[in-house]
C-alpha positions in Angstrom: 98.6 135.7 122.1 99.8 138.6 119.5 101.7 136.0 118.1 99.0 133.3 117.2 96.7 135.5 116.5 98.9 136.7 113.3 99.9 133.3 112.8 96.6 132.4 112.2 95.5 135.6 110.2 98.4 134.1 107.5 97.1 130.7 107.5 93.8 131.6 107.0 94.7 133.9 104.2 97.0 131.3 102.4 94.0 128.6 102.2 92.0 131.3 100.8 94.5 131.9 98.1 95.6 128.2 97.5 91.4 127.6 97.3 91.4 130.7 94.6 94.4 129.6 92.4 92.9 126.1 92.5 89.5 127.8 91.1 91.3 129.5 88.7 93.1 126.5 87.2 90.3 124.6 87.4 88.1 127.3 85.3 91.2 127.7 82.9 91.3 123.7 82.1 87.5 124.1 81.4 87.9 126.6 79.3 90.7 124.4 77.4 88.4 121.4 77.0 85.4 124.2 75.7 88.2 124.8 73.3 89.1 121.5 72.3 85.2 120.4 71.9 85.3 123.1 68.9 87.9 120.7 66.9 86.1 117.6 64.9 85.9 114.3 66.8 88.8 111.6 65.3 86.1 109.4 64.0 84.7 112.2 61.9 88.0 113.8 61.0 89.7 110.0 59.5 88.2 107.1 58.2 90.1 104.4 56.8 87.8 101.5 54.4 89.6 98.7 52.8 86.8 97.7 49.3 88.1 94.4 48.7 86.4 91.3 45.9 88.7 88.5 45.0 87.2 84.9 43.7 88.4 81.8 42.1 87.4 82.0 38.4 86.7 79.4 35.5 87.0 81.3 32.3 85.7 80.4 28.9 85.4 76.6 30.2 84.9 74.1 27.0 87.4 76.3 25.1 90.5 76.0 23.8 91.5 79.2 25.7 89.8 78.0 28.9 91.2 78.9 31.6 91.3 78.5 36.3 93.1 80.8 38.2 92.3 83.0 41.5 91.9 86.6 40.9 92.2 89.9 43.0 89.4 91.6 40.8 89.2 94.9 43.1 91.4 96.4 45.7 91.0 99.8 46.8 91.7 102.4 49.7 89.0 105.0 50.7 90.2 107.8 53.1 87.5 110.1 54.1 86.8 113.0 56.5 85.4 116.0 58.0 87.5 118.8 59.7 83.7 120.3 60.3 80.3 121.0 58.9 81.8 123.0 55.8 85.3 121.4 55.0 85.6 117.6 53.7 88.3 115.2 51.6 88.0 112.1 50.3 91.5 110.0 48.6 90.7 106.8 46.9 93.6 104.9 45.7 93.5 101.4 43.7 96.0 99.0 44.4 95.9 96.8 41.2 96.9 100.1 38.6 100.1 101.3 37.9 100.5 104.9 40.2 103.1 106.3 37.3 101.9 109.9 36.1 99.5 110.5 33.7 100.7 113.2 31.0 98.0 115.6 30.8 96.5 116.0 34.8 100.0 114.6 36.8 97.7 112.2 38.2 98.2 108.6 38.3 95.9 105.6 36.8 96.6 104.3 40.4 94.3 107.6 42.0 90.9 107.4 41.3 90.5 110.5 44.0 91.8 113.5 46.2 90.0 115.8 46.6 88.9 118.8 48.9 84.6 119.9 49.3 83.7 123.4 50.8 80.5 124.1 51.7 79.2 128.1 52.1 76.5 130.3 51.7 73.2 129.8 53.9 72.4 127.0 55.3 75.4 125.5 53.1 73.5 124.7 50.0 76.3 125.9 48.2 79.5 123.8 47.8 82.8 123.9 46.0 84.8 120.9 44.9 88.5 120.9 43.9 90.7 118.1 42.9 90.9 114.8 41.3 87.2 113.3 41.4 84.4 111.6 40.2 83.2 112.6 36.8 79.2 114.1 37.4 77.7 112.0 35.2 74.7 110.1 34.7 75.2 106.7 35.7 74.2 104.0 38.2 76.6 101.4 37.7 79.5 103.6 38.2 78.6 105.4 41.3 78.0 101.8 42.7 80.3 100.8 45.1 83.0 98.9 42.4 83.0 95.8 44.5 79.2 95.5 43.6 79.9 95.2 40.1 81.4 91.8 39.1 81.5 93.2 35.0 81.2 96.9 33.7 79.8 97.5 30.1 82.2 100.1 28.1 80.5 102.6 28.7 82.1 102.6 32.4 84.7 100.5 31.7 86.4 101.6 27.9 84.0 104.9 26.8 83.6 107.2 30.3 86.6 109.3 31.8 85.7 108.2 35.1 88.1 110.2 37.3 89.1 114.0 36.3 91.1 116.6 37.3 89.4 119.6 38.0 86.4 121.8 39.6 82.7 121.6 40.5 80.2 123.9 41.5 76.6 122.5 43.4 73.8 123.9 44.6 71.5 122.3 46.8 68.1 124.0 45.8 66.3 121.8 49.0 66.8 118.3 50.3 65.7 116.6 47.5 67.0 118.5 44.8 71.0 119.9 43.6 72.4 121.4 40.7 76.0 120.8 39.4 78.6 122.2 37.3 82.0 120.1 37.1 85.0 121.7 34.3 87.7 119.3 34.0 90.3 117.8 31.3 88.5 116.0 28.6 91.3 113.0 28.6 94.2 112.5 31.4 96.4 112.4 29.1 97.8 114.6 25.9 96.6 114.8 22.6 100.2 113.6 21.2 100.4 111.0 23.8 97.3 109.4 23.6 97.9 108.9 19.8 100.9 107.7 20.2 100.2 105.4 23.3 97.6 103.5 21.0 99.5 103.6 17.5 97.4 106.6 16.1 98.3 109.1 13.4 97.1 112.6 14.4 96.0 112.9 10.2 94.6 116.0 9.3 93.1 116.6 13.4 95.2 118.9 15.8 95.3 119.4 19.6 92.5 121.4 20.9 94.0 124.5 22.5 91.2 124.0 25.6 90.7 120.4 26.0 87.8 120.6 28.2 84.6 119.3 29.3 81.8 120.7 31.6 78.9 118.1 33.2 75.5 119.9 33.3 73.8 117.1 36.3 70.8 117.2 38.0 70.2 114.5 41.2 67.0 114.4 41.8 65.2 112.4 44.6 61.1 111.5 44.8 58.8 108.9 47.0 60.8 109.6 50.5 64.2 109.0 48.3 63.4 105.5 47.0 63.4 107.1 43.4 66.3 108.6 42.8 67.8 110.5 39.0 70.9 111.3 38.0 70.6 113.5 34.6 73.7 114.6 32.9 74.2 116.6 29.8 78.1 116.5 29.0 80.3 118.6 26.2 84.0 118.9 25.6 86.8 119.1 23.0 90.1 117.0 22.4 90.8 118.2 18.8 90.8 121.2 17.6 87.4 122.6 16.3 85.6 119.2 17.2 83.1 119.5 19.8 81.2 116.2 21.7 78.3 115.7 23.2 76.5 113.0 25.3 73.5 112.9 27.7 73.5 110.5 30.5 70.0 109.4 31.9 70.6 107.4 35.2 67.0 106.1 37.1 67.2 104.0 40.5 64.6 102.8 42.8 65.8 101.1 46.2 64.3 99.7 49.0 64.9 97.7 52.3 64.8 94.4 50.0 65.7 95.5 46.7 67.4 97.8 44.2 67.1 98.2 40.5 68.7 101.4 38.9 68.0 101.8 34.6 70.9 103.9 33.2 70.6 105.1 29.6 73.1 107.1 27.5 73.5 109.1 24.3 77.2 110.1 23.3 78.2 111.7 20.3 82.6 111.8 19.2 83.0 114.2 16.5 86.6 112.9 16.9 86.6 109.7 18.8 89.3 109.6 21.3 87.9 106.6 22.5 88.5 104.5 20.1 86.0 101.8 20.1 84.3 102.3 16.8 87.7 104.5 15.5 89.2 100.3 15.6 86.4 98.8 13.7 86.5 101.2 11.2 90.5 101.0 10.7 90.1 97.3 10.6 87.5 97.3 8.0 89.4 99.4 5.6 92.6 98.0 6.7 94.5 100.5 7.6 98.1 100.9 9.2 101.0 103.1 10.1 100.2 106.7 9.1 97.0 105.7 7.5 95.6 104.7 11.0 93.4 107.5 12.4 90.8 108.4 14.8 87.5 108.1 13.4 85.3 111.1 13.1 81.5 111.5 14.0 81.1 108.1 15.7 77.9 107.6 18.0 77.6 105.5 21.1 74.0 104.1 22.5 73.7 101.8 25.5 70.9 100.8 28.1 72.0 98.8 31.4 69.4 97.5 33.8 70.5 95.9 37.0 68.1 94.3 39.5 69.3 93.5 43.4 66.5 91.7 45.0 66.5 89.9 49.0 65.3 86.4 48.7 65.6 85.9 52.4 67.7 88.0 55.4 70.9 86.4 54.4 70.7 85.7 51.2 69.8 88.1 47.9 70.1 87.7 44.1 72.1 90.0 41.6 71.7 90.6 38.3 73.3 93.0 35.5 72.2 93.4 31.4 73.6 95.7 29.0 73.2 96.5 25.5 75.4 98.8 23.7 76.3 100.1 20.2 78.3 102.0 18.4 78.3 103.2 14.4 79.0 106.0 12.1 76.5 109.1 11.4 78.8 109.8 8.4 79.8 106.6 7.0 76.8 104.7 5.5 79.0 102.1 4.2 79.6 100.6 7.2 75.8 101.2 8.5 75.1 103.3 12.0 75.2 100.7 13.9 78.7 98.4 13.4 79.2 97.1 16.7 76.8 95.6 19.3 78.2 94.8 23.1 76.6 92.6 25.2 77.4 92.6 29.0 75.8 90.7 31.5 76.0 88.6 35.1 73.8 86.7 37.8 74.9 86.2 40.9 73.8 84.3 44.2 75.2 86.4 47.5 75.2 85.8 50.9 75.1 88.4 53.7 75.8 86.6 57.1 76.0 89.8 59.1 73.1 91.9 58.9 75.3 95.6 59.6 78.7 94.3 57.2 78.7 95.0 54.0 80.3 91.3 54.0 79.2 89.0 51.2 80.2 85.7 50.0 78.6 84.4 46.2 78.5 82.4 43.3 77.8 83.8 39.9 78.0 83.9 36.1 79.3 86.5 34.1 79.5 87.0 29.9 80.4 89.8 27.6 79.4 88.7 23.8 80.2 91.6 21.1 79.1 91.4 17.5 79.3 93.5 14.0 76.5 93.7 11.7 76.8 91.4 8.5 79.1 94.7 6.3 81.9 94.7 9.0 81.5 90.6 9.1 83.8 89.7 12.3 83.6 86.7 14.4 81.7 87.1 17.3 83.4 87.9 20.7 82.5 85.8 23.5 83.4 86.0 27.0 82.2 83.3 29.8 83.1 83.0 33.7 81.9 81.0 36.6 83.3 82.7 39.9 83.0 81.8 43.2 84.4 84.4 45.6 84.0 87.5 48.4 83.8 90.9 48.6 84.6 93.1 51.6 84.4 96.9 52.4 86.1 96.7 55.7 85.9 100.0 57.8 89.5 100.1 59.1 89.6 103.2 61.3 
């Protein structure tokens, strides 16, 4: 009796313990997954978009240099993520631009950006940005997505550094209202290459020995965010003792059914590295070879108005103006303002899914770029008649 009296004493004890260890490996797995539930969920940690437009295209149809052919207009890659509320990254890459190395910033034409945004301070209304990004300025049409825009004036397209290497600081004052100050390299690439890449004697200019700019922006937001601002005020160098300046003014209102954003700009090149007005003035003079230099004191004006309005669920009407100029505040010979460009495009598009950014349309598009009756060029004109698709396809 002894005997199974003990026996059962041990049994009884060893369920107790196997139920205990169970318990405790049972409590050390939740423990793990409380662990694990700290780390940021995959869909917030990687996303993978595809921004694709590609149409068939009639160009300049009626002249001699008319033209049909099928056209990859944009193809780009958008990584984005959150490792948690404070730490983000975003990497854009476009796949129609060459991905060699630029010689000032070691990035690539290829990158647009890679960069890395830390938020701190209470309630995170500070933030830190570090990388290759998007310069802070004042403008609509190029903080649209770049599938949306079937023609950019030059301002976007010939007379912004658009993508720079370098830092920003933001302040969030409240929900409607941030602060932001962005450093970064004036050109992505050198003084000496730049000249060089474009047939340019450096003359009597040098390098600047901090080739710099900073973006002063405020983003503004009124009306329960249907007005929205984006106000810049922008200086940097690229030569030596030559400072610029330019003030962005970028208004939007947006609705359910429509969109119409005004963007208005200033710019002013004591030495202009851009080159627009620096070629008209070379021209008209007719200079070559060592006499070819950048121009000095050249102004840029423009005004771009785009309107996006729903004519029904599925289907919604596009259009785009611009009016730009550029002269001389030094050389009255030439008159202050030389050169006029004229951008513009309509579009039908049609949405069949209400939650894809999916569209299919038909449109017209013109640039037409004239000189006042002093710098007497022929008049530069520009027609196409696309019919095509754009895509932002959310990958991952």
């Amino acid at each position: 009796m002894k005997k199974y009296l003990l026996i059962s004493l041990i049994y009884s004890l060893f369920l107790q313990c196997s139920f205990a260890n169970d318990r405790a490996d049972s409590l050390k797995i939740d423990a793990v997954r409380d662990t694990l539930s700290d780390e940021p969920e995959s869909a917030k940690l990687f996303n993978l978009d595809i921004l694709l437009r590609a149409g068939l295209n009639a160009n300049n149809i009626g002249n001699d240099d008319s033209k049909l052919n099928a056209n990859l207009d944009e193809a780009r890659i958008l990584l984005s993520g959150e490792y948690n509320d404070q730490l983000s990254y975003k990497v854009r890459f476009r796949l129609n631009r060459s991905f060699a190395p630029t010689s000032q910033d070691n990035g690539s034409a290829a990158l647009d950006f890679a960069f890395l945004k830390y938020k701190f301070g209470r309630d995170n209304k500070w933030a830190i940005t570090a990388g290759k990004q998007s310069a802070m300025v004042g403008s609509y049409e190029f903080e649209n997505n770049p599938i949306y825009e079937y023609r950019f004036t030059d301002y976007v397209d010939r007379i912004l550094n658009l993508f720079v290497v370098g830092g920003m600081l933001s302040y969030e004052m409240n929900p409607n209202h941030s602060l932001n100050l962005q450093i970064y390299n004036t050109s992505n690439h050198s003084f000496d290459r730049l000249l060089s890449d474009n047939g340019y004697s450096a003359g009597d200019l040098q390098a600047s020995q901090v080739p710099l700019g900073a973006y002063f922006t405020w983003i503004g937001a009124f009306a329960d965010k249907k007005f929205t601002t984006k106000w810049s005020y922008n200086i940097s160098q690229f030569a030596k003792s030559k400072t610029n300046h330019a003030v962005s003014l970028a208004n939007k209102y947006k609705t359910d059914r429509q969109m119409i954003y005004l963007d208005l700009q200033y710019s002013f090149y004591a030495v202009d590295h851009v080159m627009i007005g620096s070629s008209v003035i070379n021209d008209f003079y007719a200079r070559t070879g060592a006499d070819k230099t950048l121009a000095k004191n050249i102004a840029y004006k423009s005004a771009i108005l785009r309107y996006d309005q729903f004519l029904a669920d599925k289907w919604e009407l596009a259009m785009k103006g611009g009016v730009e100029t550029a002269g001389s505040t030094s050389d009255d010979e030439l008159g202050q303002d030389f050169r006029t460009n004229y951008t513009y495009f309509a579009a039908l598009q049609h949405k069949p899914f209400k939650t894809k950014d999916l569209r299919f349309y038909v449109g017209y598009m013109g640039n037409t770029v004239v000189h006042n009756d002093i710098v007497n060029v022929d008049q530069k004109q520009f027609n196409r008649i696309t019919l095509g698709t754009y895509f932002t396809i959310p990958v991952l």
